[in-house]
C-alpha positions as a Markdown table, in Angstrom:
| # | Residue | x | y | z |
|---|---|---|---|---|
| 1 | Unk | 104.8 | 112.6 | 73.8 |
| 2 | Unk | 103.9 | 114.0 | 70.4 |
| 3 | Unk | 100.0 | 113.8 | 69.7 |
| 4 | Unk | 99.3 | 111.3 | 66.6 |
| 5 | Unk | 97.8 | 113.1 | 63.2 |
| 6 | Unk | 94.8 | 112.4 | 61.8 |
| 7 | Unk | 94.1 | 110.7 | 58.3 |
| 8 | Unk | 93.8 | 113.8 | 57.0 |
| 9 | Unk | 97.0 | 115.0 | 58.0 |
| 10 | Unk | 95.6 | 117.6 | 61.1 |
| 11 | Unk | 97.1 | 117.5 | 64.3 |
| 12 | Unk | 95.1 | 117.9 | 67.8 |
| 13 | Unk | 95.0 | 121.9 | 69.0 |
| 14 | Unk | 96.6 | 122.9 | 72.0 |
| 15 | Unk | 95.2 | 122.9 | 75.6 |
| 16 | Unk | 95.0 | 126.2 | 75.7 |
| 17 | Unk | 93.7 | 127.0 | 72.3 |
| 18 | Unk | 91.0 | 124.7 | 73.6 |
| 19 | Unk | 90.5 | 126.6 | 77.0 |
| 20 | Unk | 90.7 | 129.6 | 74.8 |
| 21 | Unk | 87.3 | 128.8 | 72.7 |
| 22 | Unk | 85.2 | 127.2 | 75.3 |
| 23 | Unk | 85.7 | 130.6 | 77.1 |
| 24 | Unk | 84.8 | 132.4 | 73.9 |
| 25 | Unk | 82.0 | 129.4 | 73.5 |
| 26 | Unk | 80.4 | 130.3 | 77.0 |
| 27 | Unk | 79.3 | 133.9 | 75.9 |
| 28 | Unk | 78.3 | 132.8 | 72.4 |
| 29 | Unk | 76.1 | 130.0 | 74.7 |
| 30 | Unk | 74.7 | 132.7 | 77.0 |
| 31 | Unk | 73.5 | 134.8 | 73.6 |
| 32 | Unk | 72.1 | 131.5 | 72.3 |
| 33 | Unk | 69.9 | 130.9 | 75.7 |
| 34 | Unk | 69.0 | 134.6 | 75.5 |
| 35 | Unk | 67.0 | 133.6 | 72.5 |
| 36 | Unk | 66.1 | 130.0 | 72.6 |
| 37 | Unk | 65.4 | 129.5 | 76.3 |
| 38 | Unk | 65.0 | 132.8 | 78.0 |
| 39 | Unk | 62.8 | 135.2 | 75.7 |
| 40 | Unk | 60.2 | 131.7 | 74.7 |
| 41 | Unk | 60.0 | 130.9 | 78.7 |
| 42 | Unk | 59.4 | 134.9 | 79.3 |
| 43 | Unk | 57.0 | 135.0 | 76.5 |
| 44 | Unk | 55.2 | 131.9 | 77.7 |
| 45 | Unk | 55.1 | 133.5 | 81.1 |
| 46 | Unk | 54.1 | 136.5 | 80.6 |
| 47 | Unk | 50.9 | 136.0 | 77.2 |
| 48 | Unk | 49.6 | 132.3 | 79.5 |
| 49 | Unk | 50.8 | 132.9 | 82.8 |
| 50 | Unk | 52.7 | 129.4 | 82.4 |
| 51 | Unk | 55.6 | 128.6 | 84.9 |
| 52 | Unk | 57.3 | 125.2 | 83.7 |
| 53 | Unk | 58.8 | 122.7 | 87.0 |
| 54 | Unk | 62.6 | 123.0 | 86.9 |
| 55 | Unk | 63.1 | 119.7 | 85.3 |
| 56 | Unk | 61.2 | 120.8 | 82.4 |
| 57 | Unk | 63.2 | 124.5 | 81.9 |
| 58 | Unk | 66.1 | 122.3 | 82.3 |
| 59 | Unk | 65.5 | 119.9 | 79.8 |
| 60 | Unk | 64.6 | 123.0 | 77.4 |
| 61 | Unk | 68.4 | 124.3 | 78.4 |
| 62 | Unk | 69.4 | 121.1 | 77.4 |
| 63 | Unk | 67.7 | 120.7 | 73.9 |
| 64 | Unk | 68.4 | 124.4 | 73.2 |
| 65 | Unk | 72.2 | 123.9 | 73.7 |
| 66 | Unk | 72.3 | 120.5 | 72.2 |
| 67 | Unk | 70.7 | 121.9 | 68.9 |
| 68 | Unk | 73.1 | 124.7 | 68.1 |
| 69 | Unk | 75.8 | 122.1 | 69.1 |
| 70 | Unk | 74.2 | 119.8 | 66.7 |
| 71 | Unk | 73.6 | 122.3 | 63.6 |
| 72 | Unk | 77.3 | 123.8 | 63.8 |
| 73 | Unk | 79.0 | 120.2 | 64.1 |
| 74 | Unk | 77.1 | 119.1 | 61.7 |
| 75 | Unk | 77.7 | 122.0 | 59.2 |
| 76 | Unk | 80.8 | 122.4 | 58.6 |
| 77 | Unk | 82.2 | 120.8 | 62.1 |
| 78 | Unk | 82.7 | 124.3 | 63.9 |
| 79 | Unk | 80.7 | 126.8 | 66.0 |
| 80 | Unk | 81.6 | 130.2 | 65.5 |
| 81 | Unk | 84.1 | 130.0 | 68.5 |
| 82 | Unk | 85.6 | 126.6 | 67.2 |
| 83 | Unk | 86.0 | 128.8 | 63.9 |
| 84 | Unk | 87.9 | 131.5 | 65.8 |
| 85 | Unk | 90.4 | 129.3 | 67.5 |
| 86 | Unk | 90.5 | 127.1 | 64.0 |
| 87 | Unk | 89.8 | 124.2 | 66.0 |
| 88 | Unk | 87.1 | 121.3 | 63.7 |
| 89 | Unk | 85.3 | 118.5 | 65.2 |
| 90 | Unk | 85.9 | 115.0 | 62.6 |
| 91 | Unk | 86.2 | 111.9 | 62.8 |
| 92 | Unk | 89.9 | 110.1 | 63.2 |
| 93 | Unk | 89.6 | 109.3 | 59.3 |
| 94 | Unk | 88.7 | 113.3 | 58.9 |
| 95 | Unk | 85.1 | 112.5 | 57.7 |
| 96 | Unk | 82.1 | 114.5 | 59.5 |
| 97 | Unk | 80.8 | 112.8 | 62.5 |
| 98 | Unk | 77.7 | 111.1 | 61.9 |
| 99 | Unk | 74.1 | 112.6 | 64.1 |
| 100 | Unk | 74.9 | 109.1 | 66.2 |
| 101 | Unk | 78.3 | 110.2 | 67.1 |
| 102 | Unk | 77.3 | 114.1 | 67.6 |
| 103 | Unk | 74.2 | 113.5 | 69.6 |
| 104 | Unk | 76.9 | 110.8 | 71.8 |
| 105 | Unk | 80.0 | 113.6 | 71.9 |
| 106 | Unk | 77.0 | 115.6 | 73.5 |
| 107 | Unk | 75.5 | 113.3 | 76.3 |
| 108 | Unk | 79.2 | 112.4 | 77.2 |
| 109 | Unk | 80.8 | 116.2 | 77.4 |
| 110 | Unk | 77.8 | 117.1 | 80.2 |
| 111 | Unk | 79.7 | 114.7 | 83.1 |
| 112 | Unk | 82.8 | 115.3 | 81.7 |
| 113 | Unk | 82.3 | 118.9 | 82.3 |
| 114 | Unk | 80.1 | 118.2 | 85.5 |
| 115 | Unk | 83.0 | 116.1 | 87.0 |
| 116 | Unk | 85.1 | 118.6 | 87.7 |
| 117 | Unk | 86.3 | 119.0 | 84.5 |
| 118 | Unk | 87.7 | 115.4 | 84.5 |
| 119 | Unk | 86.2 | 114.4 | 81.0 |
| 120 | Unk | 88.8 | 117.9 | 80.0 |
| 121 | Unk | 91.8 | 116.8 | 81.7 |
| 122 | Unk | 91.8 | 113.8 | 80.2 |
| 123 | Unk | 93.5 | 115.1 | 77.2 |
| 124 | Unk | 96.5 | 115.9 | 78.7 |
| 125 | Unk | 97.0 | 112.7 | 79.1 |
| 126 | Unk | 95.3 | 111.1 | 76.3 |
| 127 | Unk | 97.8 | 110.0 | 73.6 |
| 128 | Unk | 95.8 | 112.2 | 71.1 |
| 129 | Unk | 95.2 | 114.5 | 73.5 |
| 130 | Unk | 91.7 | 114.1 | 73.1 |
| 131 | Unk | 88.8 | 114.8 | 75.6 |
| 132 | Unk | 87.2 | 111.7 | 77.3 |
| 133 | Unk | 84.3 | 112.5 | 74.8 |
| 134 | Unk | 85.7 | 112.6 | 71.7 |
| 135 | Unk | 87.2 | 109.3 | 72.5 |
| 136 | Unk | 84.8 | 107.7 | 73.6 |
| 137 | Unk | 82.4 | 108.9 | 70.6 |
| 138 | Unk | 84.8 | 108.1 | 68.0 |
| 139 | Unk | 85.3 | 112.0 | 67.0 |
| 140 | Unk | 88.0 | 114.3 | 67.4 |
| 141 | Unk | 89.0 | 117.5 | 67.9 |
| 142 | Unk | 91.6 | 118.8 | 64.9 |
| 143 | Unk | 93.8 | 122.2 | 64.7 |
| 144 | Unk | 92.8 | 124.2 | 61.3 |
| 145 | Unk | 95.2 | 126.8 | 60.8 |
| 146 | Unk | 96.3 | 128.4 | 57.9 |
């Protein structure tokens, strides 16, 4: 079943295109916690002699993620992976997601990934072949290339 185009005339990227960048995405993510969660929490640990409880160094994983997540979508709708694979987060009409619908996407893609991945398979089903996410948050995920 052929995926549906977008309002502004982009069609979905692959499955594996996708696969592709969220591999590529998990080292650029390990770089970013290198400097937002590892060297602070080091830092902190080592000038105060501070060790946080584990719910607290995981909410700082958390907020540390979410924020590059937020500040690339919101930029220009790619992370430097999603630019790679030239694969842009919109909206179905092809407008930028609004903070709402970015700060949702992100809530929804942790037990979508958490589940086994379930949230992922969905879009090889999905008529759109969108992830449970994106659909549910009203954004999409739109191939780029040229």
């Amino acid at each position: 079943m052929p995926a549906t185009v977008d309002a502004s005339g982009d069609e979905p990227p692959t499955i594996l295109r996708r696969i592709a960048s969220m591999a590529y995405e998990s080292i650029l993510l390990a770089c970013v916690l290198l400097v937002g969660f590892l060297l602070p929490e080091l830092a902190l640990g080592m000038a105060y002699n501070i060790a946080w409880p584990g719910w607290a160094l995981w909410g700082h994983v958390f907020i540390v993620i979410g924020a590059y997540f937020a500040w690339y979508w919101r930029h220009g709708g790619q992370t430097l992976a999603m630019q790679t694979w030239k694969i842009r987060l919109s909206t179905p009409s092809g407008t930028t997601p609004t903070l709402a619908q970015l700060a949702l996407r992100y809530f929804l893609a942790w037990p979508s990934l958490i589940f086994l991945g379930a949230g992922l398979f969905w879009a090889i089903f999905d008529r759109d072949r969108q992830f449970l996410h994106d659909r549910l948050a009203g954004t999409r995920l739109v191939f780029k290339g040229g």
